[in-house]
N, CA, C, O and CB atoms as a CASP TS submission, in Angstrom:
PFRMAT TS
TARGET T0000
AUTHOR 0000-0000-0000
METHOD Language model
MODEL 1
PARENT N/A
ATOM      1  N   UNK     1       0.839  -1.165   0.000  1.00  0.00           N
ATOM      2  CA  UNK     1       0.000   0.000   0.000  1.00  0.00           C
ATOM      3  C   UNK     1       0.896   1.244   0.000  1.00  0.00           C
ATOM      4  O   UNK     1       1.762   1.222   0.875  1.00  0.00           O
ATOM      5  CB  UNK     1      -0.961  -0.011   1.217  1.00  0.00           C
ATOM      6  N   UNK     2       0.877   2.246  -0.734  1.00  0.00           N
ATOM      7  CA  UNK     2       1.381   3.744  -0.927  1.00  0.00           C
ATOM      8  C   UNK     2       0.247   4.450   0.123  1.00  0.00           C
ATOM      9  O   UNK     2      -0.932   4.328   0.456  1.00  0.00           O
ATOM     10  CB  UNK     2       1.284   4.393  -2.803  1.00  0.00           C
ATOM     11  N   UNK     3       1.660   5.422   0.456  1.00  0.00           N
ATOM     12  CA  UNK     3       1.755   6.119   1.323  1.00  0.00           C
ATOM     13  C   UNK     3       1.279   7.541   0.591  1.00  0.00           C
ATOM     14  O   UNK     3       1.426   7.679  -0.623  1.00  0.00           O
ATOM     15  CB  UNK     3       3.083   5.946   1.939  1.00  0.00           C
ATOM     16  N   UNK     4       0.749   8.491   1.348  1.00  0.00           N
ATOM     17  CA  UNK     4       0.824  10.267   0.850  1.00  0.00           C
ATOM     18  C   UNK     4      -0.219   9.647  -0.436  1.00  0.00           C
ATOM     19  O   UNK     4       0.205  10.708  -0.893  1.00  0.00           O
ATOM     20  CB  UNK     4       2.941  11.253   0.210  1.00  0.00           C
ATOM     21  N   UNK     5      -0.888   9.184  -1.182  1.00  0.00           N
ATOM     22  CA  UNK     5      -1.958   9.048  -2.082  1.00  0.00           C
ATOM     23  C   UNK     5      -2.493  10.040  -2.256  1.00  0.00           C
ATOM     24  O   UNK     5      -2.600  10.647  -1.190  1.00  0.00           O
ATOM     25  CB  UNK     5      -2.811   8.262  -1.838  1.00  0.00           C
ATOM     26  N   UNK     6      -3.027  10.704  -3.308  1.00  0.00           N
ATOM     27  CA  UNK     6      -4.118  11.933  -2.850  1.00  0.00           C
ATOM     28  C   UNK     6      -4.813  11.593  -3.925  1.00  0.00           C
ATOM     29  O   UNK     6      -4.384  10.737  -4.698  1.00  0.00           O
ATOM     30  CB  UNK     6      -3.682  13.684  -2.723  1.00  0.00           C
ATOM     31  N   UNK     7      -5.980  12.219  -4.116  1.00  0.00           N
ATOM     32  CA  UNK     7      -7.310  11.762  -5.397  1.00  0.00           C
ATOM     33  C   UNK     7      -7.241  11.860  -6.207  1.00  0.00           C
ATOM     34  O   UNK     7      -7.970  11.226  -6.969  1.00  0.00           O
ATOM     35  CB  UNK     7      -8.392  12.129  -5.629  1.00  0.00           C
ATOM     36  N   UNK     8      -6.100  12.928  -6.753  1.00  0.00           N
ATOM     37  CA  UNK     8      -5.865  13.344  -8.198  1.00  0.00           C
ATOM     38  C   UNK     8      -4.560  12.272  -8.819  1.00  0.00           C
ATOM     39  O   UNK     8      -4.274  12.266 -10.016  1.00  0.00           O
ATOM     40  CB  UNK     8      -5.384  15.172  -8.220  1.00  0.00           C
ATOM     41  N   UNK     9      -3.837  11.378  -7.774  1.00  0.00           N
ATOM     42  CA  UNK     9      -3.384  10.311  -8.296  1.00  0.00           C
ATOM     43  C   UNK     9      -4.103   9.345  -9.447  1.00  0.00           C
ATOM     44  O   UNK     9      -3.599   9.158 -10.555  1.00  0.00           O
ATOM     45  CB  UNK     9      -3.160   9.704  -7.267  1.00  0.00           C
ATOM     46  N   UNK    10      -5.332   8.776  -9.017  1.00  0.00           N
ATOM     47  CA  UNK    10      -6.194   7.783 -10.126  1.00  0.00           C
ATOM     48  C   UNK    10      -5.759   8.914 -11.653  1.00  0.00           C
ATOM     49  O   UNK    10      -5.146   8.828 -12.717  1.00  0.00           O
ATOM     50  CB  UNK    10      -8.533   7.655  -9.615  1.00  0.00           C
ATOM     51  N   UNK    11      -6.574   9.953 -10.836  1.00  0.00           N
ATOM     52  CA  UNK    11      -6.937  10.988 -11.922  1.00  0.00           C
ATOM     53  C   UNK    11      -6.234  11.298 -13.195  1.00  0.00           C
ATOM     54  O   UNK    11      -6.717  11.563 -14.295  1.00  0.00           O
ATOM     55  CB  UNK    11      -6.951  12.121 -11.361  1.00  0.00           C
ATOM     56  N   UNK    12      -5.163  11.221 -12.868  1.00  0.00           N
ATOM     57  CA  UNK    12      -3.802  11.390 -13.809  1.00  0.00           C
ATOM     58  C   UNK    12      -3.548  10.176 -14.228  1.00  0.00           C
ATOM     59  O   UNK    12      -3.337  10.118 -15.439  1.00  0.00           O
ATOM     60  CB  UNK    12      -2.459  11.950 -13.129  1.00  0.00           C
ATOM     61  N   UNK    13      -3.475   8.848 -13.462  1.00  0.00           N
ATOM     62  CA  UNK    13      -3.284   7.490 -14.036  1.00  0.00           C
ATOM     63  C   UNK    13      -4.047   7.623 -15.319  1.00  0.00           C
ATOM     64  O   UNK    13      -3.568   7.698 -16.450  1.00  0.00           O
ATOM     65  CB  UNK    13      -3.824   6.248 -13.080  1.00  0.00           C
ATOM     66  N   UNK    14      -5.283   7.641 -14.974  1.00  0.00           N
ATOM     67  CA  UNK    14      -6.490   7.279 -16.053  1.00  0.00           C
ATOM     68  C   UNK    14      -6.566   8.296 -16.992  1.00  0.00           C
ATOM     69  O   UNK    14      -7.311   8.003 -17.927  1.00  0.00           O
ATOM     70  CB  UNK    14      -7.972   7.136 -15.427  1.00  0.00           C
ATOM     71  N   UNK    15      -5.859   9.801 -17.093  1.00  0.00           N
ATOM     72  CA  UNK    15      -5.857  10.687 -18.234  1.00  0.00           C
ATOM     73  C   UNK    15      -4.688   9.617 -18.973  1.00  0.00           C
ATOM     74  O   UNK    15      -5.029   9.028 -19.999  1.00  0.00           O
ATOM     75  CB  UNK    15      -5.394  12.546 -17.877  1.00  0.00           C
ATOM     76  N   UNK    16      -3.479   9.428 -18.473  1.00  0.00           N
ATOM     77  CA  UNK    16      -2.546   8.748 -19.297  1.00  0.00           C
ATOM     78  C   UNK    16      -2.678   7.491 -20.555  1.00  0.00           C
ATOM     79  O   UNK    16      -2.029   7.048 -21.503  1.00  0.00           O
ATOM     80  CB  UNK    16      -1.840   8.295 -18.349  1.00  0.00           C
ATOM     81  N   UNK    17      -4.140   7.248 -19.755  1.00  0.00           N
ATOM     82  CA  UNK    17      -4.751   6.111 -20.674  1.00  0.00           C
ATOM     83  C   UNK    17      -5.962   6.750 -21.827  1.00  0.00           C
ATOM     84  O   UNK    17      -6.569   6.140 -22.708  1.00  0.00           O
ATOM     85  CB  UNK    17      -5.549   4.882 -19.544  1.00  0.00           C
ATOM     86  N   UNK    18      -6.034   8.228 -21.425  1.00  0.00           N
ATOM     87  CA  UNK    18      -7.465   9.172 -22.309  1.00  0.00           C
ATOM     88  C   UNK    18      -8.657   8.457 -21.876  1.00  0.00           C
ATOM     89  O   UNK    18      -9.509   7.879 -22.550  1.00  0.00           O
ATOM     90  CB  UNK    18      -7.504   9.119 -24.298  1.00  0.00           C
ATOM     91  N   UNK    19      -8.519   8.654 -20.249  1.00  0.00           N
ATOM     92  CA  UNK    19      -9.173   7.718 -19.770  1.00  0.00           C
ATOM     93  C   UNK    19      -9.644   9.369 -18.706  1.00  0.00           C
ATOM     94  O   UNK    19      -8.917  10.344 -18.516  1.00  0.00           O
ATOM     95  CB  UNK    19      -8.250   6.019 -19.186  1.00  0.00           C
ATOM     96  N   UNK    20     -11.410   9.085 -18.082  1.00  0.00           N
ATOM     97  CA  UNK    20     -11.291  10.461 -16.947  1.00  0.00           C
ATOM     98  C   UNK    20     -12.921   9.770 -16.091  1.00  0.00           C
ATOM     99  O   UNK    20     -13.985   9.248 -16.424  1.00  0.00           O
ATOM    100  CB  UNK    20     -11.485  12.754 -18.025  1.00  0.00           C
ATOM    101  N   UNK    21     -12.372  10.102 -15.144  1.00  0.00           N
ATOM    102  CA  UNK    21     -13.233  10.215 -13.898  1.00  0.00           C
ATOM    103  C   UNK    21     -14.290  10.631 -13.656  1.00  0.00           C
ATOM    104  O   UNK    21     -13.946  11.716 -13.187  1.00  0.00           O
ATOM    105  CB  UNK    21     -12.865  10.702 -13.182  1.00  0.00           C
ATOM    106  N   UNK    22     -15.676  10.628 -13.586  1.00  0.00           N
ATOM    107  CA  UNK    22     -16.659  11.886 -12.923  1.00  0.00           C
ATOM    108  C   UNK    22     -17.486  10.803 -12.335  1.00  0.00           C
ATOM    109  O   UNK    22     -17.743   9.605 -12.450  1.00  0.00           O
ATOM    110  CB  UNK    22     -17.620  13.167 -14.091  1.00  0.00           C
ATOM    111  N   UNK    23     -17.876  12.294 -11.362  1.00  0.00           N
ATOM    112  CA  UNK    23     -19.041  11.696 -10.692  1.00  0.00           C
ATOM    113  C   UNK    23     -20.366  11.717 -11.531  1.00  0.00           C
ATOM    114  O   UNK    23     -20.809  12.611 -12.251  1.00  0.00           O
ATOM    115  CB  UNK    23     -19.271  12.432  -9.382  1.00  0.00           C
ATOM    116  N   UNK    24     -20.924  10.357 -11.206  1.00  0.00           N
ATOM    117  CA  UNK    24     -22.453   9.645 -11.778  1.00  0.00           C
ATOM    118  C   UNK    24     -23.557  10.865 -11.448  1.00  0.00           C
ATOM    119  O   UNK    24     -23.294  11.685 -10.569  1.00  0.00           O
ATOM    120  CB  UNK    24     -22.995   7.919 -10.737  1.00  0.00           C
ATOM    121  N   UNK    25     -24.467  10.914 -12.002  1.00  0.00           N
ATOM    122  CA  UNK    25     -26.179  11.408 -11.750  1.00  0.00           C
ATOM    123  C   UNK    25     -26.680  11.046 -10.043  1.00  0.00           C
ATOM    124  O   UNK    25     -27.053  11.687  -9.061  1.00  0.00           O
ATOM    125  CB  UNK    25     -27.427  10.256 -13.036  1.00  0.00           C
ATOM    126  N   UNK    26     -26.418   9.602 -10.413  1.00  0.00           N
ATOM    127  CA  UNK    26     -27.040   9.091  -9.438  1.00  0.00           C
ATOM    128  C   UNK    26     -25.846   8.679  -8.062  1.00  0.00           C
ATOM    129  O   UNK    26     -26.202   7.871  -7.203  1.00  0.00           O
ATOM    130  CB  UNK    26     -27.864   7.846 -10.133  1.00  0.00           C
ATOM    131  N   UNK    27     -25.020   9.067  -8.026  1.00  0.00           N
ATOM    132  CA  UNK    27     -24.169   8.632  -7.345  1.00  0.00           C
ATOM    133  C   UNK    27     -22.602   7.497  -7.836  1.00  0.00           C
ATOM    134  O   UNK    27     -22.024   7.347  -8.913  1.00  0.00           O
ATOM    135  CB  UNK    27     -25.108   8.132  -6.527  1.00  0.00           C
ATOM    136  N   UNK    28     -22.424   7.026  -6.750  1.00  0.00           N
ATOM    137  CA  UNK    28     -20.909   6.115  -7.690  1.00  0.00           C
ATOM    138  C   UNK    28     -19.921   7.374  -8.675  1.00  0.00           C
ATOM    139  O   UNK    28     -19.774   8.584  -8.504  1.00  0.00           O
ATOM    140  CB  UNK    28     -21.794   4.587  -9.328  1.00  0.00           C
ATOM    141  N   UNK    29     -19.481   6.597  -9.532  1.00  0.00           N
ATOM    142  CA  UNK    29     -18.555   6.983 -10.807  1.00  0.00           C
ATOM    143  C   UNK    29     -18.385   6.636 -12.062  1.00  0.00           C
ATOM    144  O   UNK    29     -18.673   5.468 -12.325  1.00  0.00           O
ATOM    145  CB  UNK    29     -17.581   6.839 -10.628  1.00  0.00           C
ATOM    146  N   UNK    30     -18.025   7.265 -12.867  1.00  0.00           N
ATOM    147  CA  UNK    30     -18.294   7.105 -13.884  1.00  0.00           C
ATOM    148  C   UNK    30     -16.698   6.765 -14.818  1.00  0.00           C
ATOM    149  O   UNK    30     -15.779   7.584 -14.809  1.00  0.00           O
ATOM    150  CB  UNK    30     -19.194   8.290 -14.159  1.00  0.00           C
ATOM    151  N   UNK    31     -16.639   5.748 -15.394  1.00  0.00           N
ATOM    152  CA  UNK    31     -14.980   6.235 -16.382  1.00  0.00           C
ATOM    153  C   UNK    31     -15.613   6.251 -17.969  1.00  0.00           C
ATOM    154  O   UNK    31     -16.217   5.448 -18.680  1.00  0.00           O
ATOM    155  CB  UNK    31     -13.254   4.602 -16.281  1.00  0.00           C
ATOM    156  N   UNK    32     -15.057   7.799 -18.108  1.00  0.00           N
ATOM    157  CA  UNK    32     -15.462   7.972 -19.382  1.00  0.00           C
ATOM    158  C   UNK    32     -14.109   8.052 -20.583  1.00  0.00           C
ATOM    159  O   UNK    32     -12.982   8.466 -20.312  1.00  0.00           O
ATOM    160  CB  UNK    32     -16.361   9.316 -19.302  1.00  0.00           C
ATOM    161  N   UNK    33     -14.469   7.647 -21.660  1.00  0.00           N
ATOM    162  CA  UNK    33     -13.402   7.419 -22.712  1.00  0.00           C
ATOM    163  C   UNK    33     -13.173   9.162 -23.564  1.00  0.00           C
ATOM    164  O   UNK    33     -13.796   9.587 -24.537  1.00  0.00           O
ATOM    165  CB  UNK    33     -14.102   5.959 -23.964  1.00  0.00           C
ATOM    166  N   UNK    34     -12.315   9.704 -22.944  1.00  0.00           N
ATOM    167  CA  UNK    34     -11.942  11.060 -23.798  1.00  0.00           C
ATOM    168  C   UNK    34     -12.215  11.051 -25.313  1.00  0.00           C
ATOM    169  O   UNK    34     -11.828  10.108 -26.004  1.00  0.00           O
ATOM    170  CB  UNK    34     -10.380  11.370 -23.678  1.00  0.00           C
ATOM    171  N   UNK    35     -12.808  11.982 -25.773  1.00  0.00           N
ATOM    172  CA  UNK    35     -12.801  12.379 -26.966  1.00  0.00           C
ATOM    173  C   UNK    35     -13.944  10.865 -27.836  1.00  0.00           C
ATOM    174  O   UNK    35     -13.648  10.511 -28.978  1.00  0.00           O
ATOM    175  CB  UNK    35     -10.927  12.626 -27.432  1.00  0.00           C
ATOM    176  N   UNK    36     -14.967  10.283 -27.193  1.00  0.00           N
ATOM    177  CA  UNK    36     -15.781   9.108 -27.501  1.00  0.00           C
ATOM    178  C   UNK    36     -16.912   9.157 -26.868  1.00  0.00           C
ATOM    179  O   UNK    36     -16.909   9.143 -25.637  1.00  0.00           O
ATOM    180  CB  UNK    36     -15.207   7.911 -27.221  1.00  0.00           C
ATOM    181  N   UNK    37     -18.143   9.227 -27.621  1.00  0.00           N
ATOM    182  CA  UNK    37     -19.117   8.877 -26.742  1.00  0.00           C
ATOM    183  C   UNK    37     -18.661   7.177 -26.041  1.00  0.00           C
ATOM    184  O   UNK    37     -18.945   6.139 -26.637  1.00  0.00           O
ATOM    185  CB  UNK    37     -20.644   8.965 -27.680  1.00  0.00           C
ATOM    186  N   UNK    38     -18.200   7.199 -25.199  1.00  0.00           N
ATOM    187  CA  UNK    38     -17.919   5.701 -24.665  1.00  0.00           C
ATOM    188  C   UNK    38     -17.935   6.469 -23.078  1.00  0.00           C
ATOM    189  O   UNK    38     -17.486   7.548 -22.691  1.00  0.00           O
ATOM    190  CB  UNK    38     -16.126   4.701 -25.331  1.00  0.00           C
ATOM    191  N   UNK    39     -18.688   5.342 -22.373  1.00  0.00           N
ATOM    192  CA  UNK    39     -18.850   6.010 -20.833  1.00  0.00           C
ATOM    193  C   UNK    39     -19.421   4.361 -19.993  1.00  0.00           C
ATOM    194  O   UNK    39     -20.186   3.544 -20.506  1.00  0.00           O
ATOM    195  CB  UNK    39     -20.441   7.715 -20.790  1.00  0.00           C
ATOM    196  N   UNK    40     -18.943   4.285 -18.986  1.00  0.00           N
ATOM    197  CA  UNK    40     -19.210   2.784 -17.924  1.00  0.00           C
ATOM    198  C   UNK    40     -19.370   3.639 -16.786  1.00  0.00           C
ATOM    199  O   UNK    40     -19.114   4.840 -16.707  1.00  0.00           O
ATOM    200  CB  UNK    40     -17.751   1.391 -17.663  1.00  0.00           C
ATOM    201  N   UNK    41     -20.096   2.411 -15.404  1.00  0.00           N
ATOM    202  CA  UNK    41     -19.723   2.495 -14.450  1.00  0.00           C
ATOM    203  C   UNK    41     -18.843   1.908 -13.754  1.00  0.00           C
ATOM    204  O   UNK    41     -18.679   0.696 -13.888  1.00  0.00           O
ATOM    205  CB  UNK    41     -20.347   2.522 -14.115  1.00  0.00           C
ATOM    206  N   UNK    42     -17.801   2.936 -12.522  1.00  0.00           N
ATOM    207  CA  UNK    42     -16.496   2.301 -12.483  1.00  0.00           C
ATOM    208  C   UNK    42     -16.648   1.246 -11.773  1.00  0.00           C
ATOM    209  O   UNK    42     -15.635   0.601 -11.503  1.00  0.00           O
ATOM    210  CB  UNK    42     -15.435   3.055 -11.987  1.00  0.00           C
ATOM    211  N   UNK    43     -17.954   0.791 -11.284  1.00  0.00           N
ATOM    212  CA  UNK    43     -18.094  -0.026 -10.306  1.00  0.00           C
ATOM    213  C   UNK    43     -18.222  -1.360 -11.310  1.00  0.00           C
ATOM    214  O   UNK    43     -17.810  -2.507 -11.133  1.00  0.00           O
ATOM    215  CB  UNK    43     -19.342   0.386  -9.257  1.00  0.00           C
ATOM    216  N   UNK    44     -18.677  -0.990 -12.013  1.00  0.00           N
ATOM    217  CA  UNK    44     -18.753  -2.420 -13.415  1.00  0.00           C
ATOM    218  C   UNK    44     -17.286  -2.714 -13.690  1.00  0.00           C
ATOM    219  O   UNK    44     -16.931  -3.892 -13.700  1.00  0.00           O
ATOM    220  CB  UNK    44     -19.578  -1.864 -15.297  1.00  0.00           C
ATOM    221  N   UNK    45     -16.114  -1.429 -13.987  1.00  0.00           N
ATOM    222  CA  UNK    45     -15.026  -1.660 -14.297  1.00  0.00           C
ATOM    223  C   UNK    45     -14.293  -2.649 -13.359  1.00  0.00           C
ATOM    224  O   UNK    45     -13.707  -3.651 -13.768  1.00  0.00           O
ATOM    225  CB  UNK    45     -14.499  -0.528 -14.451  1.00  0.00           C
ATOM    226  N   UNK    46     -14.390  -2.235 -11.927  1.00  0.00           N
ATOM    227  CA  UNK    46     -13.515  -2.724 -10.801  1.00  0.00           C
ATOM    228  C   UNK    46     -14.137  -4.095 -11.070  1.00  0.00           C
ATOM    229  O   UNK    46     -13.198  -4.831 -11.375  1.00  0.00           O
ATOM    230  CB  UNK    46     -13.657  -1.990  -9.138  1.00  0.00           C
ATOM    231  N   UNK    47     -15.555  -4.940 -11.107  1.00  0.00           N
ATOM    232  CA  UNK    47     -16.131  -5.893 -10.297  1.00  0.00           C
ATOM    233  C   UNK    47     -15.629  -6.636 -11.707  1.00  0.00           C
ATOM    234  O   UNK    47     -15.001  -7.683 -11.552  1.00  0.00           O
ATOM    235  CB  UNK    47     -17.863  -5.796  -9.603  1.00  0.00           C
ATOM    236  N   UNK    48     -15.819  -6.257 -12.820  1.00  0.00           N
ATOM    237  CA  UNK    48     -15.445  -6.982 -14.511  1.00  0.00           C
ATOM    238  C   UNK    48     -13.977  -7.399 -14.299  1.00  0.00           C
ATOM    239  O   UNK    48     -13.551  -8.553 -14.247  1.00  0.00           O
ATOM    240  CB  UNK    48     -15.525  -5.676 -16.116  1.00  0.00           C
ATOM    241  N   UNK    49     -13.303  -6.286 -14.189  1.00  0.00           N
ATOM    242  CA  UNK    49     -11.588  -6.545 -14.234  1.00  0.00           C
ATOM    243  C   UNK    49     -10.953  -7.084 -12.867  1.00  0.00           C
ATOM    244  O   UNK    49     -10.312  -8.132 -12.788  1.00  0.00           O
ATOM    245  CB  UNK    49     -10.738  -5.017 -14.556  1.00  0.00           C
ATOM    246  N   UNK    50     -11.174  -6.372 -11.993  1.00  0.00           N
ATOM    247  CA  UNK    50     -10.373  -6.578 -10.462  1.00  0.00           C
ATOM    248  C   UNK    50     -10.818  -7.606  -9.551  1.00  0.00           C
ATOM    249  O   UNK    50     -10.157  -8.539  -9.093  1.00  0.00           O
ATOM    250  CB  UNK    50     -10.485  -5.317  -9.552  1.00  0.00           C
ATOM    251  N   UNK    51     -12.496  -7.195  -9.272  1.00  0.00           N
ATOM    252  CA  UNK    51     -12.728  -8.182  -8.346  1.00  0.00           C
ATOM    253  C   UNK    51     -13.283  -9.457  -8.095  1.00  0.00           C
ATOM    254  O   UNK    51     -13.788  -9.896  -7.062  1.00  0.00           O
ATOM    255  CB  UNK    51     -13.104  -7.787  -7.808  1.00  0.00           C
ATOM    256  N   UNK    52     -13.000 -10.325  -9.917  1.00  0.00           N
ATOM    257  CA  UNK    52     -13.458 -12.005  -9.809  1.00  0.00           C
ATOM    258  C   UNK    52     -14.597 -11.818  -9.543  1.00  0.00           C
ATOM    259  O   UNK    52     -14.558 -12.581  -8.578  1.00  0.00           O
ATOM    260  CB  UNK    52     -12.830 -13.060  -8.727  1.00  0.00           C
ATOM    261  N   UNK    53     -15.911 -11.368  -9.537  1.00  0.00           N
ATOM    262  CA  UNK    53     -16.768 -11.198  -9.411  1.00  0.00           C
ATOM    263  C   UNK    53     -17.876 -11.182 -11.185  1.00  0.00           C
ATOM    264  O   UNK    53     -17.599 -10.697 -12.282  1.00  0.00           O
ATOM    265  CB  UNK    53     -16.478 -10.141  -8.482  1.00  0.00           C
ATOM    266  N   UNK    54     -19.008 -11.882 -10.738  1.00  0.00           N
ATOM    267  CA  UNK    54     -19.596 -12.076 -12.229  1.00  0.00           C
ATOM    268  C   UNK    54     -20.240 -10.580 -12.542  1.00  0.00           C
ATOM    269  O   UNK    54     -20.561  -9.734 -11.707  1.00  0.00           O
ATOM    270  CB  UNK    54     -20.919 -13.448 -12.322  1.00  0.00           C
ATOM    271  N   UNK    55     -20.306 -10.523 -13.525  1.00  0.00           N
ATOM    272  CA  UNK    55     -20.914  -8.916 -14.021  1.00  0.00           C
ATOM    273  C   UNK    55     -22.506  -9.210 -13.467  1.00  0.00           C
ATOM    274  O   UNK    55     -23.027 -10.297 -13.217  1.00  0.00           O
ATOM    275  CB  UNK    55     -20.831  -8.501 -16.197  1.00  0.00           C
ATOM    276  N   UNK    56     -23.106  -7.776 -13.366  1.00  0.00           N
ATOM    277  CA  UNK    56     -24.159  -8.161 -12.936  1.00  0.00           C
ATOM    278  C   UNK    56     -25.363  -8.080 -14.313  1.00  0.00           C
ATOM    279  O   UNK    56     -25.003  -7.617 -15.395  1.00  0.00           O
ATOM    280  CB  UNK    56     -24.394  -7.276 -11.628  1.00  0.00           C
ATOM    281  N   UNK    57     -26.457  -8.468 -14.145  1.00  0.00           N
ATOM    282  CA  UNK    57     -27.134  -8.552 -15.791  1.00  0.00           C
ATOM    283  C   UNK    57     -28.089  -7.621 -15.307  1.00  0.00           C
ATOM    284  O   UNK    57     -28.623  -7.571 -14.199  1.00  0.00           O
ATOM    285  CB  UNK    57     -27.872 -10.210 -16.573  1.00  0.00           C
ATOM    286  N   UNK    58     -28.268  -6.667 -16.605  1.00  0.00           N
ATOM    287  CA  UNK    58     -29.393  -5.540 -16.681  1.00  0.00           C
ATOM    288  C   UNK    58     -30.297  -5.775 -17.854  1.00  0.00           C
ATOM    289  O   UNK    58     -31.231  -5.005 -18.078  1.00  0.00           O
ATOM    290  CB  UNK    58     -28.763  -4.045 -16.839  1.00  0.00           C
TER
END
């Protein structure tokens, strides 16, 4: 675990990728694809990629 972290860390990760952050309508977050209508929730991102967890069906 890193030490001194601050919020604008992700923030900059994920521009490096033309990748950006916002907050949802409804709450949560959002990762949206720069310069694309392309937009998820990050909570879909984390549970799809990170946390072995099955996507959920809508």
């Amino acid at each position: 675990m890193r030490q001194n972290v601050t919020w604008e860390d992700p923030h900059r990760l994920l521009s490096k990728a033309d990748l950006r952050l916002e907050k949802g309508e409804l709450g949560g977050y959002t990762v949206l694809v720069i310069d694309y209508d392309i937009q998820v929730k990050a909570s879909d991102v984390f549970r799809n990629n990170f946390a072995g967890k099955e996507p959920s069906e809508r």
